[in-house]
N, CA, C and O atoms as CSV, one atom per row, in Angstrom:
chain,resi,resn,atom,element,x,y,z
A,1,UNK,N,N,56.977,51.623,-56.013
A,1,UNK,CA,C,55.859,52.400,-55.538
A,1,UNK,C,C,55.082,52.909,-56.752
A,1,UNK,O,O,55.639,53.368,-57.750
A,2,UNK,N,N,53.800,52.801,-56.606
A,2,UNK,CA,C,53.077,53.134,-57.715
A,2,UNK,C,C,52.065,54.585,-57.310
A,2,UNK,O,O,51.924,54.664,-56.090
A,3,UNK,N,N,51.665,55.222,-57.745
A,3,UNK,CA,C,51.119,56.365,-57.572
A,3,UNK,C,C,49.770,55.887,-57.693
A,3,UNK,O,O,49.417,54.822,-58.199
A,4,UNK,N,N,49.154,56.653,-57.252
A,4,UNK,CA,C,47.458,56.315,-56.367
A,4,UNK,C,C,46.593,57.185,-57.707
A,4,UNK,O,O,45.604,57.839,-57.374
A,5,UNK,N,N,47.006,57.162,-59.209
A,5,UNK,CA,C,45.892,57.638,-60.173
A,5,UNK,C,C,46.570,57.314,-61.016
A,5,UNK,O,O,47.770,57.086,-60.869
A,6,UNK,N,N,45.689,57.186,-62.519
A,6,UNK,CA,C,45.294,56.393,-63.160
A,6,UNK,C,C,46.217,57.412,-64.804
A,6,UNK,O,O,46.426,58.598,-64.551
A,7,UNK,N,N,46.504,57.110,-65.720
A,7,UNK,CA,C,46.891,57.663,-66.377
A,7,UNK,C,C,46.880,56.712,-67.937
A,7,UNK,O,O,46.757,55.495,-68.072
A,8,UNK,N,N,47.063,57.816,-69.029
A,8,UNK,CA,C,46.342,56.389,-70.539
A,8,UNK,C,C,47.418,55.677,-70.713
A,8,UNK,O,O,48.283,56.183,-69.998
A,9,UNK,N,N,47.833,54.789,-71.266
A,9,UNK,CA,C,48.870,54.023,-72.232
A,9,UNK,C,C,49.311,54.396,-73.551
A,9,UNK,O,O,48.675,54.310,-74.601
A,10,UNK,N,N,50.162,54.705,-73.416
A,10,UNK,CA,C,50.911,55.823,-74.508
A,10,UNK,C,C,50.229,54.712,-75.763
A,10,UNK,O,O,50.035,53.497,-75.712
A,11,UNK,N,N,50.069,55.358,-76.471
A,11,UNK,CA,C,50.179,54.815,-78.321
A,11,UNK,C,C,51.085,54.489,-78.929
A,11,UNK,O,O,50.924,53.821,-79.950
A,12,UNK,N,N,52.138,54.802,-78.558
A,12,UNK,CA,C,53.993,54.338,-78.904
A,12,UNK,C,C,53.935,52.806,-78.638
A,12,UNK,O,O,54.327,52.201,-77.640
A,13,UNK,N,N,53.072,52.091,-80.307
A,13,UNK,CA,C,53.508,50.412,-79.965
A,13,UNK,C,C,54.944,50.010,-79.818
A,13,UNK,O,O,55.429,49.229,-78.999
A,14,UNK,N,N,55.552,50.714,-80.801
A,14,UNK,CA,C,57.218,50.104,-80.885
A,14,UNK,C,C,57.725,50.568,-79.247
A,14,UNK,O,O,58.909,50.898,-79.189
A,15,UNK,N,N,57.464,50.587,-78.804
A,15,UNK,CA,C,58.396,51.264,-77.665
A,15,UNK,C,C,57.425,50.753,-76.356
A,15,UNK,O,O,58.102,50.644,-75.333
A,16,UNK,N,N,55.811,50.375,-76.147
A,16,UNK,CA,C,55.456,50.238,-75.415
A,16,UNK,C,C,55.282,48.648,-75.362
A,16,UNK,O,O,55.193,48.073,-76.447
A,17,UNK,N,N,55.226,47.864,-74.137
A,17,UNK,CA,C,54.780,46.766,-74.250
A,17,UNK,C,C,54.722,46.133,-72.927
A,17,UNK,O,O,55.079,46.555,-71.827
A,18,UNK,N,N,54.071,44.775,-73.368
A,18,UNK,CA,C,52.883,44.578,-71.870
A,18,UNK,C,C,54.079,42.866,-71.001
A,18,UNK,O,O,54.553,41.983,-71.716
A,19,UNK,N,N,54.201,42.898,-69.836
A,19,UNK,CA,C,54.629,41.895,-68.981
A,19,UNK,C,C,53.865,40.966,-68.132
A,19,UNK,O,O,53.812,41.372,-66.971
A,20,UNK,N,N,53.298,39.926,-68.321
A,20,UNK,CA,C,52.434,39.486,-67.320
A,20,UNK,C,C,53.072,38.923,-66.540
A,20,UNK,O,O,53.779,38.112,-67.139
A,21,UNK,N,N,53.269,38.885,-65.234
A,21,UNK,CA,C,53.744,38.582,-63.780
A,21,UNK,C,C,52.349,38.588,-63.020
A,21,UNK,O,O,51.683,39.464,-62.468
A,22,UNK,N,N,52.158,36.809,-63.300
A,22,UNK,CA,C,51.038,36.233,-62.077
A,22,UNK,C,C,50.068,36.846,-62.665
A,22,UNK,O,O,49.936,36.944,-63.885
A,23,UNK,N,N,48.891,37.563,-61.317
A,23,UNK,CA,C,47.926,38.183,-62.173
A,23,UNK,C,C,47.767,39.800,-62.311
A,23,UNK,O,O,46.814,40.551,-62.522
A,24,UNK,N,N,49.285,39.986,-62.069
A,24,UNK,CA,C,49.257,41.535,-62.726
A,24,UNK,C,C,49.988,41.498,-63.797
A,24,UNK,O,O,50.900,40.711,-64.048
A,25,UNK,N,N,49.496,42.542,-64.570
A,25,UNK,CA,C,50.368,42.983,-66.072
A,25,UNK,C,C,51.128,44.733,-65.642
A,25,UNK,O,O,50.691,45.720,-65.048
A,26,UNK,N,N,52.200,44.451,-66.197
A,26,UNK,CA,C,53.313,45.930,-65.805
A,26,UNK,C,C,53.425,46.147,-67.738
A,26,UNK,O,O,53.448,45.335,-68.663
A,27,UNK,N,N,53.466,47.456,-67.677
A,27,UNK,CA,C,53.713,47.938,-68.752
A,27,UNK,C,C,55.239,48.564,-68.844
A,27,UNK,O,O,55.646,49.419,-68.058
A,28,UNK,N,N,55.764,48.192,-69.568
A,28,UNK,CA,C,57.208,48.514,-69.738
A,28,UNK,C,C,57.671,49.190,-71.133
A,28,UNK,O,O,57.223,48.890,-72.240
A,29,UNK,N,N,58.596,50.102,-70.872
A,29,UNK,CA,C,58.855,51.080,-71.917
A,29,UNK,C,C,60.295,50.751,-72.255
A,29,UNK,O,O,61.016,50.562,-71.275
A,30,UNK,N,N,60.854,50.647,-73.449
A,30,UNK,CA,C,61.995,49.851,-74.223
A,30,UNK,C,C,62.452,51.590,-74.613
A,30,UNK,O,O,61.851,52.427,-75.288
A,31,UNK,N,N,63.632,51.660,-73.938
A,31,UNK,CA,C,64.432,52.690,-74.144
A,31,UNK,C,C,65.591,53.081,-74.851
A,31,UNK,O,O,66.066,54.213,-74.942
A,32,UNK,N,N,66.197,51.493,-75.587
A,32,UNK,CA,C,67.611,51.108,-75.975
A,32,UNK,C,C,67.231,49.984,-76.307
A,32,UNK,O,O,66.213,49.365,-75.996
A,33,UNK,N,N,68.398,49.625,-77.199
A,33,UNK,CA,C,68.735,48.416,-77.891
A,33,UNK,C,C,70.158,48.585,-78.106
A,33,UNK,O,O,70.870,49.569,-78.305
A,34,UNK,N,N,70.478,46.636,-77.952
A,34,UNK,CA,C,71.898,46.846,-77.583
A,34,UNK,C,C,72.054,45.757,-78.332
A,34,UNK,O,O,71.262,44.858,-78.049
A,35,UNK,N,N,73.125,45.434,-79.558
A,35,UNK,CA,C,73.080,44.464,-80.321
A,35,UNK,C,C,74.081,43.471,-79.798
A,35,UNK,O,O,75.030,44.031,-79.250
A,36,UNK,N,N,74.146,42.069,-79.809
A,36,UNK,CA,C,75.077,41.109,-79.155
A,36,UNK,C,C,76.071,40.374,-80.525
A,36,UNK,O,O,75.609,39.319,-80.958
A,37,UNK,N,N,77.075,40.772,-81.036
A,37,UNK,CA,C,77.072,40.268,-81.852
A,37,UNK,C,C,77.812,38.760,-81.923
A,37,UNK,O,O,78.102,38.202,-82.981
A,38,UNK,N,N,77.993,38.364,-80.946
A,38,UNK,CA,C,78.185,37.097,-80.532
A,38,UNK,C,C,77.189,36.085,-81.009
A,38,UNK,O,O,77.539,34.968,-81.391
A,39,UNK,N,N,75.707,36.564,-80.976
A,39,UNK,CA,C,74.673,36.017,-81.116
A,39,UNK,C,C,73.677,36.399,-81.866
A,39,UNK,O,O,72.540,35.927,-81.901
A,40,UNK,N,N,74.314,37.632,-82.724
A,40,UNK,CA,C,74.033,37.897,-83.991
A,40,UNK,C,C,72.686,38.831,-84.153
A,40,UNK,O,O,72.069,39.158,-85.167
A,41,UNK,N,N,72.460,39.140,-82.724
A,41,UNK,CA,C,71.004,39.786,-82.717
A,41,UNK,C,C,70.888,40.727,-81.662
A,41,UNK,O,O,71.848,40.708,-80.893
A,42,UNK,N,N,69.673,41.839,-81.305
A,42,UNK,CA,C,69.847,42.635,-80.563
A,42,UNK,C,C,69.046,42.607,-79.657
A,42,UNK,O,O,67.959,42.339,-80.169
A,43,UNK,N,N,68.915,42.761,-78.302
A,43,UNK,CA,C,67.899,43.042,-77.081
A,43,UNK,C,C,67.958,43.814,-76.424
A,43,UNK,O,O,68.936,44.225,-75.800
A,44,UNK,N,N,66.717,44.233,-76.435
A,44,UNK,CA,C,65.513,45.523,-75.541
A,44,UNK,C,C,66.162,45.685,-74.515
A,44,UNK,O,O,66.538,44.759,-73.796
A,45,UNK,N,N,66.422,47.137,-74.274
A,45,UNK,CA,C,66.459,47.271,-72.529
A,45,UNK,C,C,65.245,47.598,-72.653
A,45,UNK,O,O,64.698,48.067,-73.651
A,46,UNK,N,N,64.554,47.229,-71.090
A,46,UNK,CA,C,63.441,47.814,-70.754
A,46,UNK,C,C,63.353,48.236,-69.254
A,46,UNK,O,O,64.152,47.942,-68.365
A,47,UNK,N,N,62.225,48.981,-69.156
A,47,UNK,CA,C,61.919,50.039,-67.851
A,47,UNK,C,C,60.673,49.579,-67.405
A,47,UNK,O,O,59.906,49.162,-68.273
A,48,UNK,N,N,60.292,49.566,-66.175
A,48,UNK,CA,C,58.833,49.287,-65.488
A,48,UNK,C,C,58.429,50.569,-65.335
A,48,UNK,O,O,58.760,51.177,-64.317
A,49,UNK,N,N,57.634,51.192,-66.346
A,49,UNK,CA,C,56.792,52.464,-66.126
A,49,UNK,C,C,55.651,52.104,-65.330
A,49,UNK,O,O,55.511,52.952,-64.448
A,50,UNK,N,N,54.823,51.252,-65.272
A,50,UNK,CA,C,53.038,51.489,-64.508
A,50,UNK,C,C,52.824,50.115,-65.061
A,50,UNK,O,O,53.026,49.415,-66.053
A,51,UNK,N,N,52.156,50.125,-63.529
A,51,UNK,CA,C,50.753,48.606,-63.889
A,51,UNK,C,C,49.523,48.833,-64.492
A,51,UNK,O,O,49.036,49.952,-64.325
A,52,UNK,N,N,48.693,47.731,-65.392
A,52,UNK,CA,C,48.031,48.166,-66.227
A,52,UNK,C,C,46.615,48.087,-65.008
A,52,UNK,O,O,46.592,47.437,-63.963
A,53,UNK,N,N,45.715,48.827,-65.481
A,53,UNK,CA,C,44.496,49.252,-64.178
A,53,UNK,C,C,43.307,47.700,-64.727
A,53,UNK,O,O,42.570,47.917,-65.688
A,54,UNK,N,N,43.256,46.495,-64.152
A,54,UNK,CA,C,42.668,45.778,-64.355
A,54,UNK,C,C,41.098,46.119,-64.751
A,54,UNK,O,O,40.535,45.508,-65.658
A,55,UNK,N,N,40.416,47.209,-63.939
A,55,UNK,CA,C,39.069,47.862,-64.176
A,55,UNK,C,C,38.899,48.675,-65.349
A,55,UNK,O,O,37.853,48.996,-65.912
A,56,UNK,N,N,40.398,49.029,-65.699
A,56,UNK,CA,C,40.208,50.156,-67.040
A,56,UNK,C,C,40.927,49.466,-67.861
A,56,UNK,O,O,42.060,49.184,-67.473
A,57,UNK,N,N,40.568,49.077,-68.985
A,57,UNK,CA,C,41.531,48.652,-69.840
A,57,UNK,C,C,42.267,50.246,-70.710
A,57,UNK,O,O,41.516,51.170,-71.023
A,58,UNK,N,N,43.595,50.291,-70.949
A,58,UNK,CA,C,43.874,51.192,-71.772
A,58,UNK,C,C,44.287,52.639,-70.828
A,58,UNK,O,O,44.638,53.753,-71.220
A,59,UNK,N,N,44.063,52.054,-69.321
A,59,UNK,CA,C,44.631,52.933,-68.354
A,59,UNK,C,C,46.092,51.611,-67.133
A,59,UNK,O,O,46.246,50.412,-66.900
A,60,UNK,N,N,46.783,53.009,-66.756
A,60,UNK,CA,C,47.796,52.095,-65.997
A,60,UNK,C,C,47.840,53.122,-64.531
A,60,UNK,O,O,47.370,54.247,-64.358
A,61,UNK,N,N,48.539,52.298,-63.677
A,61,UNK,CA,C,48.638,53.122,-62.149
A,61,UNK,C,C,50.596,53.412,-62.626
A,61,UNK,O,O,51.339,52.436,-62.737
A,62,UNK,N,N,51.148,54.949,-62.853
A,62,UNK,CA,C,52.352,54.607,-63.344
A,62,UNK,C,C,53.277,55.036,-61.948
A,62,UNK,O,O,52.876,55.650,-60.959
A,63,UNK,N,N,54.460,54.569,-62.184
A,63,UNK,CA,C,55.974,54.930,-61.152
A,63,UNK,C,C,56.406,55.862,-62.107
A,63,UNK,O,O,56.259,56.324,-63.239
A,64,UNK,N,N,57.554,55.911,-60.118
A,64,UNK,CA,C,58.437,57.126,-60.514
A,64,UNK,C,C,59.191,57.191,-62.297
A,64,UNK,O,O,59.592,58.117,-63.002
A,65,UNK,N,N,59.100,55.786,-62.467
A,65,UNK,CA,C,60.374,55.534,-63.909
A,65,UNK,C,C,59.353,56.321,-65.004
A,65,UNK,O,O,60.049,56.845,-65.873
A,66,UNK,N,N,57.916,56.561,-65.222
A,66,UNK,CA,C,57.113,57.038,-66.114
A,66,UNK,C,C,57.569,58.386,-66.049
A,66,UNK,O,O,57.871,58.941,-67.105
A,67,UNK,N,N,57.673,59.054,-64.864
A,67,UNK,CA,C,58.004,60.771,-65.148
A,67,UNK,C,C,59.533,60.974,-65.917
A,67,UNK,O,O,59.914,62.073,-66.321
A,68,UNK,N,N,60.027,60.193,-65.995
A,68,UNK,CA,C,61.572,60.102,-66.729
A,68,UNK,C,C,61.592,60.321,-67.926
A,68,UNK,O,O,62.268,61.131,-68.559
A,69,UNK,N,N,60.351,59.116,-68.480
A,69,UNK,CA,C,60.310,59.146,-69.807
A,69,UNK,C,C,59.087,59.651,-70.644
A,69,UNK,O,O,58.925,59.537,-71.859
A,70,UNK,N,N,58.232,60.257,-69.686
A,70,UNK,CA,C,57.106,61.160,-70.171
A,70,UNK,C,C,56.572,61.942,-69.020
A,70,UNK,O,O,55.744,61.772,-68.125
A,71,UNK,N,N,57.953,63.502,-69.695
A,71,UNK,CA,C,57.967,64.318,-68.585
A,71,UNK,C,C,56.583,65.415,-68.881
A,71,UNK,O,O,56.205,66.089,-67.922
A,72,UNK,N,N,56.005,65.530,-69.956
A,72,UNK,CA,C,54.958,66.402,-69.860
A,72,UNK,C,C,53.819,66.159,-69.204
A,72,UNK,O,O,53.268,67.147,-68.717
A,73,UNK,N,N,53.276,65.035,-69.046
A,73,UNK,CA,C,52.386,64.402,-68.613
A,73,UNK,C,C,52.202,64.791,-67.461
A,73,UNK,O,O,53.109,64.290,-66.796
A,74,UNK,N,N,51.388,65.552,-66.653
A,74,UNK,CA,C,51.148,65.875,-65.343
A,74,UNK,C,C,50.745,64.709,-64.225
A,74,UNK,O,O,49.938,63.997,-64.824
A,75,UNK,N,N,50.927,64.180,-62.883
A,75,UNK,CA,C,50.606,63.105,-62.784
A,75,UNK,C,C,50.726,63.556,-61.083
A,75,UNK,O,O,51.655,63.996,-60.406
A,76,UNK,N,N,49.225,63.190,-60.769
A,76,UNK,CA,C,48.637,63.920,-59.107
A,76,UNK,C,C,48.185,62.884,-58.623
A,76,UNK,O,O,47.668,62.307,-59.580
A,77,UNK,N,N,48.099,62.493,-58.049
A,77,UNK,CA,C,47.293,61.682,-56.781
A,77,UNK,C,C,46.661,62.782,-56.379
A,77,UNK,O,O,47.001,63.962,-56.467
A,78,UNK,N,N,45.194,62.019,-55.685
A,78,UNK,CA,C,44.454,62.883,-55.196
A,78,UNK,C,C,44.492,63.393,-53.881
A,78,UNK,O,O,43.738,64.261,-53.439
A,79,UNK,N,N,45.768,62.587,-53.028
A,79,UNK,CA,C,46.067,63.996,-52.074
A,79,UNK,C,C,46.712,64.816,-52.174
A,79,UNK,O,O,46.730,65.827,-51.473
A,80,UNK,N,N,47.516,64.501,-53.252
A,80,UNK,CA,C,48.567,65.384,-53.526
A,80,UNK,C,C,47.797,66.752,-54.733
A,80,UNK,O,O,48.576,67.677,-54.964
A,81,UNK,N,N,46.404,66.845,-55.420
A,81,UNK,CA,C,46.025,67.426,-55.577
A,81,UNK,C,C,45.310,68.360,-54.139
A,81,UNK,O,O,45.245,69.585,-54.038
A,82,UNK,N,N,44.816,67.280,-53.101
A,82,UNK,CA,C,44.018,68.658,-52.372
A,82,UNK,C,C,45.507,69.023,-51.302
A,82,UNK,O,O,45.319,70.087,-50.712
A,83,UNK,N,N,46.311,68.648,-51.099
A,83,UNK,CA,C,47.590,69.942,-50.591
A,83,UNK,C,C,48.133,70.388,-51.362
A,83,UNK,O,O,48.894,71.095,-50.700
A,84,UNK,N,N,48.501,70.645,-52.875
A,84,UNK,CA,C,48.469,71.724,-53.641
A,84,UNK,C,C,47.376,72.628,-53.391
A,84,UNK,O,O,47.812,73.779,-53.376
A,85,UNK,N,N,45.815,72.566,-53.137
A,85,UNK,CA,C,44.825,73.548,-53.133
A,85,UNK,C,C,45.140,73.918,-51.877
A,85,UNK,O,O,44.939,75.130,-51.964
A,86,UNK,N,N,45.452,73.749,-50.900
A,86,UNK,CA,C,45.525,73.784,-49.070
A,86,UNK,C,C,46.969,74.761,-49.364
A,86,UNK,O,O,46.856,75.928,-48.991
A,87,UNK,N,N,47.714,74.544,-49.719
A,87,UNK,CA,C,49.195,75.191,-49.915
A,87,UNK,C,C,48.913,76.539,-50.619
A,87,UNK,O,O,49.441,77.586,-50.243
A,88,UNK,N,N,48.099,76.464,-51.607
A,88,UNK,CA,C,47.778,77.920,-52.462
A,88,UNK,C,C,46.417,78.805,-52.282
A,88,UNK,O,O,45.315,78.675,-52.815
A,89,UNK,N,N,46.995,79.935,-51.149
A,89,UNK,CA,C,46.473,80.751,-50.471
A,89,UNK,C,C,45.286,81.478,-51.758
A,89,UNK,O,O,44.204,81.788,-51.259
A,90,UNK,N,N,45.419,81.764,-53.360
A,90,UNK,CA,C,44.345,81.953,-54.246
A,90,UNK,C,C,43.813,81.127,-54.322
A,90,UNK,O,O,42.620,81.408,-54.443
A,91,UNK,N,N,44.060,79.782,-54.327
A,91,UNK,CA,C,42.831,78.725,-54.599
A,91,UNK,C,C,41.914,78.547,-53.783
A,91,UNK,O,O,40.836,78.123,-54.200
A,92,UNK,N,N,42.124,78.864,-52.213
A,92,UNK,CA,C,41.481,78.645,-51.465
A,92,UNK,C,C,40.221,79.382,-51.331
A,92,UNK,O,O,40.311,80.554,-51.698
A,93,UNK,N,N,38.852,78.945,-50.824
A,93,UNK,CA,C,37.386,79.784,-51.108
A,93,UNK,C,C,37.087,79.240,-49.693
A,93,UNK,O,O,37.161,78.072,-49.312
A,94,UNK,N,N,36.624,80.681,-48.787
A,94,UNK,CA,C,36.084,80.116,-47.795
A,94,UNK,C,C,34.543,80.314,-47.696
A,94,UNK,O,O,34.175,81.451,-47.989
A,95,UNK,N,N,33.668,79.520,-47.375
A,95,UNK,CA,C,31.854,79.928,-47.637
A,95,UNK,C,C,32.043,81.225,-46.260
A,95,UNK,O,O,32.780,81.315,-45.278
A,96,UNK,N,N,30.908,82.108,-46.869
A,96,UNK,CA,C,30.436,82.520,-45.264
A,96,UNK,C,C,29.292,82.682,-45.001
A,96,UNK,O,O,28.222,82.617,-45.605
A,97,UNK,N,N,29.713,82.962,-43.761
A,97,UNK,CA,C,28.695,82.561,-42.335
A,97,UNK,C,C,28.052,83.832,-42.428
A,97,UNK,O,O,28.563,84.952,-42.408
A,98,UNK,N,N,26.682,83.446,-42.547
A,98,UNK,CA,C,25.614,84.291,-42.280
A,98,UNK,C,C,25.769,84.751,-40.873
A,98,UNK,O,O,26.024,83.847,-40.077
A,99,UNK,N,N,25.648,86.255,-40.266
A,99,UNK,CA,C,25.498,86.293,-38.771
A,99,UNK,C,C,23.924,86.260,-38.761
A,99,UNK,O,O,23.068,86.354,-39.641
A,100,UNK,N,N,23.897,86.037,-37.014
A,100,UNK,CA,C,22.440,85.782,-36.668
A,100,UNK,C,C,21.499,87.048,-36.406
A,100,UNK,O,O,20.312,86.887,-36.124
């Protein structure tokens, strides 16, 4: 499941990197390395943080796995911004009604 807004692509090259599957690209975040020494070399674990936003370059739509590994980052969908405002009785502004 991907969340319904848009968020940047970290700057972390060593750690960030791009998957193309068909004609979407998933951005995946390398969390570990695990050396094989059977085969003398080491490989990436990696994580599916967010798909990259085809209209924005340099933006992605991210998953749940992104809040794991970049917990500061605030990250709303826009309904989930207007029932936070609906839920918080200060945010709310009601106009008024002129009487006649």
């Amino acid at each position: 499941m991907y969340y319904n807004c848009r968020v940047n692509i970290s700057k972390n090259t060593g750690k960030i990197s791009r998957n193309k599957r068909g004609k979407a690209t998933y951005i995946e975040y390398t969390y570990a390395r695990e050396y094989l020494p059977e085969k003398k070399y080491n490989v990436a674990r990696r994580m599916t943080i967010g798909k990259a936003d085809p209209d924005h370059p340099g933006m992605m739509f991210p998953n749940p796995n992104f809040e794991k590994f970049f917990p500061d980052v605030e990250i709303f969908s826009p309904k989930e911004q207007r029932l936070n405002q609906l839920m918080n009785p200060e945010a709310t502004v009601f106009a008024s009604v002129p009487s006649p």
